[in-house]
SERO-4910 file (N, C-alpha, C, O; in steps of 0.05 Angstrom, whole numbers):
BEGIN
 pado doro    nc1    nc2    nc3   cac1   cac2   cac3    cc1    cc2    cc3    oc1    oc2    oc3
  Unk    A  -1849   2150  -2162  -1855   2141  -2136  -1838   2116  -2129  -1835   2096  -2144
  Unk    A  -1830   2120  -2110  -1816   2095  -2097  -1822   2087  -2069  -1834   2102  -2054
  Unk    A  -1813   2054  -2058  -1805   2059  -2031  -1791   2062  -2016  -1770   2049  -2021
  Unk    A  -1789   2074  -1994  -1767   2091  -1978  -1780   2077  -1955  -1803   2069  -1952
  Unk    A  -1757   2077  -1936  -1766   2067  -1892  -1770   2091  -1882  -1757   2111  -1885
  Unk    A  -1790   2087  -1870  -1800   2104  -1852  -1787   2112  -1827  -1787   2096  -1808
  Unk    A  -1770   2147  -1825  -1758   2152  -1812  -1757   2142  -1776  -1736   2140  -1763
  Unk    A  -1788   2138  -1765  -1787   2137  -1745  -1783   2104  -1734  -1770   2095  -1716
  Unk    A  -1806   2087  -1763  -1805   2061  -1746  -1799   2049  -1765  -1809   2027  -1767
  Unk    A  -1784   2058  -1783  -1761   2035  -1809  -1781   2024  -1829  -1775   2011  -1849
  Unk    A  -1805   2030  -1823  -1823   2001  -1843  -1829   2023  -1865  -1831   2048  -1861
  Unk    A  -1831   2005  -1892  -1832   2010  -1915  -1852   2028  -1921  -1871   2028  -1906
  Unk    A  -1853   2050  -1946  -1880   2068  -1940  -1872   2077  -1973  -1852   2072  -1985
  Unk    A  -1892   2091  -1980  -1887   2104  -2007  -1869   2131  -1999  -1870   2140  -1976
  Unk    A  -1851   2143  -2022  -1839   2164  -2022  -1857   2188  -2019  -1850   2208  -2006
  Unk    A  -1883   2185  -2032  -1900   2213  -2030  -1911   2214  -2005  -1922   2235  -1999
  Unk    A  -1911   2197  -1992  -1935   2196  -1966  -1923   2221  -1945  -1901   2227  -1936
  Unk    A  -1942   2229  -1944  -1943   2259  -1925  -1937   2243  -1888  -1922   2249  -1869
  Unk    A  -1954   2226  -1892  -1961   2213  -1860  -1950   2177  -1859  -1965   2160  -1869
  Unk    A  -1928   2169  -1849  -1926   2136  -1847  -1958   2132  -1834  -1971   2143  -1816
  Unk    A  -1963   2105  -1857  -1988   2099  -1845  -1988   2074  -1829  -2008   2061  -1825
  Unk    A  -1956   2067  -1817  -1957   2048  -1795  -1952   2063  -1762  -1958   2051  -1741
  Unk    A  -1942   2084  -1763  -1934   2089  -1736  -1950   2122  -1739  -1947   2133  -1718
  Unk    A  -1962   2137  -1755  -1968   2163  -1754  -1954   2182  -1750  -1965   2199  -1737
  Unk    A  -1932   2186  -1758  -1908   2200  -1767  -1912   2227  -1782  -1896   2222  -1800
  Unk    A  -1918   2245  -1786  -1914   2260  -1801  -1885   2273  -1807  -1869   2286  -1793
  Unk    A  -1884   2258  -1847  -1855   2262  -1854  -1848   2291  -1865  -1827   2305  -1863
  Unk    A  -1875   2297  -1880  -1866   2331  -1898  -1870   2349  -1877  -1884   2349  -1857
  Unk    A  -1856   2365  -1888  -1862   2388  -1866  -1850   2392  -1831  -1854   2412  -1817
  Unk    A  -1835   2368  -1825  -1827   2369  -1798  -1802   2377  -1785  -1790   2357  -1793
  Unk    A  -1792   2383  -1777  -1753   2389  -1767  -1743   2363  -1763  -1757   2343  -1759
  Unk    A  -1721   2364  -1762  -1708   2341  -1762  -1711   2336  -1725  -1715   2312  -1718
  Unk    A  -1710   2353  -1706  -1717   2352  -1674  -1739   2342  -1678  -1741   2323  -1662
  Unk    A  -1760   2344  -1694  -1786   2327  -1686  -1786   2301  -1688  -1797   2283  -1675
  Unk    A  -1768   2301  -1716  -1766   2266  -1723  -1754   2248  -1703  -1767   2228  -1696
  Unk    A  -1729   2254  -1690  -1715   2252  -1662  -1731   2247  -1653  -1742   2225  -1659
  Unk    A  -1740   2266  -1634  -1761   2269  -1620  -1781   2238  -1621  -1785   2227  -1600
  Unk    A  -1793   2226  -1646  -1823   2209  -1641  -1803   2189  -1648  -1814   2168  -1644
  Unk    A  -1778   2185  -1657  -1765   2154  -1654  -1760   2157  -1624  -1769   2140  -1608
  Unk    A  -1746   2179  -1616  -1745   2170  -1577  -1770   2160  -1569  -1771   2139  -1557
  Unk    A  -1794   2175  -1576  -1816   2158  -1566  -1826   2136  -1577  -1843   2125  -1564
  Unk    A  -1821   2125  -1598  -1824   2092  -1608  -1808   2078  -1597  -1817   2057  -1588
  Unk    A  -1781   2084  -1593  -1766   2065  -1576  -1779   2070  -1541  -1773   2049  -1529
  Unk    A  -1786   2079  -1532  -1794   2082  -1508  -1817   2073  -1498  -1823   2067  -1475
  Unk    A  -1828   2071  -1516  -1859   2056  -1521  -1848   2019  -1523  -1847   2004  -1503
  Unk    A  -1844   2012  -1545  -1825   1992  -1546  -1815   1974  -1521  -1819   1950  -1516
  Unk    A  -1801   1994  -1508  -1788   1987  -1487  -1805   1984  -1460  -1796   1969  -1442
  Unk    A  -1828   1995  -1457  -1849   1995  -1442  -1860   1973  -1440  -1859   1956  -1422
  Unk    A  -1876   1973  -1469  -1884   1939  -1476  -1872   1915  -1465  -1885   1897  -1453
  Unk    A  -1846   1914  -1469  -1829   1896  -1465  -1826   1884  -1431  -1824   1862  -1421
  Unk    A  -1825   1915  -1420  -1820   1915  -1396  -1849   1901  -1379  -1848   1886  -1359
  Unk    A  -1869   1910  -1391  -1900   1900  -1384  -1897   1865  -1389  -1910   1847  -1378
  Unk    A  -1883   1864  -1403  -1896   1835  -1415  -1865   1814  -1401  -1867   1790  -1404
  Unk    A  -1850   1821  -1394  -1836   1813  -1384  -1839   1817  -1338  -1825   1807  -1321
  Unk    A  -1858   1832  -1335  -1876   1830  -1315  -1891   1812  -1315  -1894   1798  -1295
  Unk    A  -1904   1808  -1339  -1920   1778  -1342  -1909   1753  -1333  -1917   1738  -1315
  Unk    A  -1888   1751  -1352  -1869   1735  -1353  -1861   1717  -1311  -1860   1693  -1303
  Unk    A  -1857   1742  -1297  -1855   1736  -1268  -1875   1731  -1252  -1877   1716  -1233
  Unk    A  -1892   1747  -1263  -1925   1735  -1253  -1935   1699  -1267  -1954   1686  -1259
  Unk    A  -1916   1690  -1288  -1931   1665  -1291  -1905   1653  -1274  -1914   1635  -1259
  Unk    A  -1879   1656  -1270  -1862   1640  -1248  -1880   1636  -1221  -1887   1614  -1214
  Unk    A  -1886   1661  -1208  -1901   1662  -1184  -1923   1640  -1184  -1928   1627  -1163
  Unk    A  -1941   1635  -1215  -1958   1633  -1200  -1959   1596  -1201  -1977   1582  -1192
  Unk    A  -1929   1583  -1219  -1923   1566  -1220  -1927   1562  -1203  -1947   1549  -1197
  Unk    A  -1907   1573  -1177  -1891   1567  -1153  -1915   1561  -1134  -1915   1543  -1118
  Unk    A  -1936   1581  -1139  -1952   1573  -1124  -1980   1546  -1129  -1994   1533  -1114
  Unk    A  -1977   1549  -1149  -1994   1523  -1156  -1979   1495  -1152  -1992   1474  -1152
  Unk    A  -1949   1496  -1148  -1930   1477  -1133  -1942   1467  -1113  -1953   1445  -1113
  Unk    A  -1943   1487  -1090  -1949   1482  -1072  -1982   1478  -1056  -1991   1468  -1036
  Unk    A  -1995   1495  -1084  -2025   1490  -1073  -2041   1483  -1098  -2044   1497  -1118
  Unk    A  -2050   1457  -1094  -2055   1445  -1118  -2084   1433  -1109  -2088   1430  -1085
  Unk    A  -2102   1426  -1127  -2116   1403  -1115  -2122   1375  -1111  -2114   1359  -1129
  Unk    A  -2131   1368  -1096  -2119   1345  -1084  -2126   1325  -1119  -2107   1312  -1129
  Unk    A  -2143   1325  -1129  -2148   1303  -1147  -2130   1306  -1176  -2127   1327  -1187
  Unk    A  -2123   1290  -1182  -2097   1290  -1206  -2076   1304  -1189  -2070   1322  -1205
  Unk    A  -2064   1306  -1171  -2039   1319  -1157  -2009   1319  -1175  -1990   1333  -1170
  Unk    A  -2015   1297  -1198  -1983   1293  -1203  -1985   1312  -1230  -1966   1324  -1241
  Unk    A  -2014   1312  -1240  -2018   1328  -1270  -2011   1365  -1257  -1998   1382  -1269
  Unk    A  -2024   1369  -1231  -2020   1398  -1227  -1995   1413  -1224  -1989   1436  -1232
  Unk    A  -1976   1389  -1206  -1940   1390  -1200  -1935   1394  -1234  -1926   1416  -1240
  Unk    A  -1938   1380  -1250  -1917   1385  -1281  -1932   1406  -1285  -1917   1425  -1291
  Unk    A  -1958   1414  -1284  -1963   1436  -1302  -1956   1461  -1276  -1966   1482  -1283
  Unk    A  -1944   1463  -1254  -1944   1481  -1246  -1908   1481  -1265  -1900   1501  -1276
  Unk    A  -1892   1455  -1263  -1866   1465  -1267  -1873   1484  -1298  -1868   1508  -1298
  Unk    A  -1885   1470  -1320  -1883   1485  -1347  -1882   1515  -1337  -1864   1531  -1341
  Unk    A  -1905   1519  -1322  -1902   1545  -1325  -1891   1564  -1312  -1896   1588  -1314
  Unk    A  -1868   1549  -1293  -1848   1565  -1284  -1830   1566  -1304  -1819   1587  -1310
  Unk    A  -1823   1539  -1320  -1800   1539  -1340  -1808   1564  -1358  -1795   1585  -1358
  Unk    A  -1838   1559  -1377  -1845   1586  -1391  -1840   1617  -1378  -1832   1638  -1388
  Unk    A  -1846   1611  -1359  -1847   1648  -1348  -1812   1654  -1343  -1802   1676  -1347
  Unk    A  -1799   1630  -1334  -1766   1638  -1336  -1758   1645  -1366  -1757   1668  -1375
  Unk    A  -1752   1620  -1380  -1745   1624  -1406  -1753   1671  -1419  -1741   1692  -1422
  Unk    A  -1791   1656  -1421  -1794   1689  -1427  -1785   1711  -1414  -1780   1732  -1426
  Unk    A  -1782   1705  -1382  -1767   1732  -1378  -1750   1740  -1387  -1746   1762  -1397
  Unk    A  -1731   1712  -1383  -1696   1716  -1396  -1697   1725  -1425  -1679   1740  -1431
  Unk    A  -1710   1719  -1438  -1720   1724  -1473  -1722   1753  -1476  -1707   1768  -1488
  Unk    A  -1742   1759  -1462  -1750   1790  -1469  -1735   1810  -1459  -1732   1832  -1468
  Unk    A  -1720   1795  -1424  -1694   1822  -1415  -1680   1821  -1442  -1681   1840  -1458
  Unk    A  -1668   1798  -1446  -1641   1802  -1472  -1650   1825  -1497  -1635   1840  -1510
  Unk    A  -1679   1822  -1499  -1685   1828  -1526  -1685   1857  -1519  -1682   1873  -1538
  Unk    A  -1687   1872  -1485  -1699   1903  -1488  -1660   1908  -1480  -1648   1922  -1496
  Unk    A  -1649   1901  -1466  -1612   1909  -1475  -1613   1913  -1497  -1608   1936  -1505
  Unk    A  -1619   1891  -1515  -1605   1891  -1551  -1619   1923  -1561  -1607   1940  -1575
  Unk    A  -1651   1924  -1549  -1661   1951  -1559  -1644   1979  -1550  -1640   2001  -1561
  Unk    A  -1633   1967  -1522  -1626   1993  -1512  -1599   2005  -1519  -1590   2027  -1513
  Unk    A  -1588   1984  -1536  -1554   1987  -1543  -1560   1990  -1569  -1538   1990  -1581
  Unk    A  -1584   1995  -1590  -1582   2010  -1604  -1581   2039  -1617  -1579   2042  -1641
***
């Protein structure tokens, strides 16, 4: 027995295992079109995620922008910085996570 990567999602698994027990893969028994097949859908899934959470990402710019502008009146100067952080956070992460789903997609 050894370990071998798991055809669909690379992570380590025993040689005998019928089924990766990180992504649910079934390795014996399958065509090589199937294997194809559930890495297109790990990377697509993947890429989904990414895309969701980088939606996030513009929903916390927005809601910086708007806590900029509508704040309440008491501590006014604490609500202005914490509205900038979290435009800076939600930029940064956007820009973070676009770069990261290219790098996925040019694999």
């Amino acid at each position: 027995m050894s370990i071998i990567r798991c055809i669909v999602c690379s992570k380590r698994i025993s040689s005998k295992a019928e089924v990766c027990m990180h992504c649910g893969a079934v390795l014996k028994g399958t065509s090589e079109e199937q294997l194809e097949r559930a890495i297109h859908i790990q990377k697509m899934k993947r890429s989904r995620r990414l895309q969701s959470l980088s939606f996030l990402a513009i929903l916390l710019v927005a809601a910086g922008f708007l806590l900029n502008f509508v704040h309440p009146q008491d501590n006014a100067a604490t609500w202005v910085i914490v509205s900038y952080y979290m435009i800076a956070a939600g930029f940064v992460g956007y820009v973070a996570l676009r770069v990261w789903i290219m790098f996925l997609r040019k694999k």
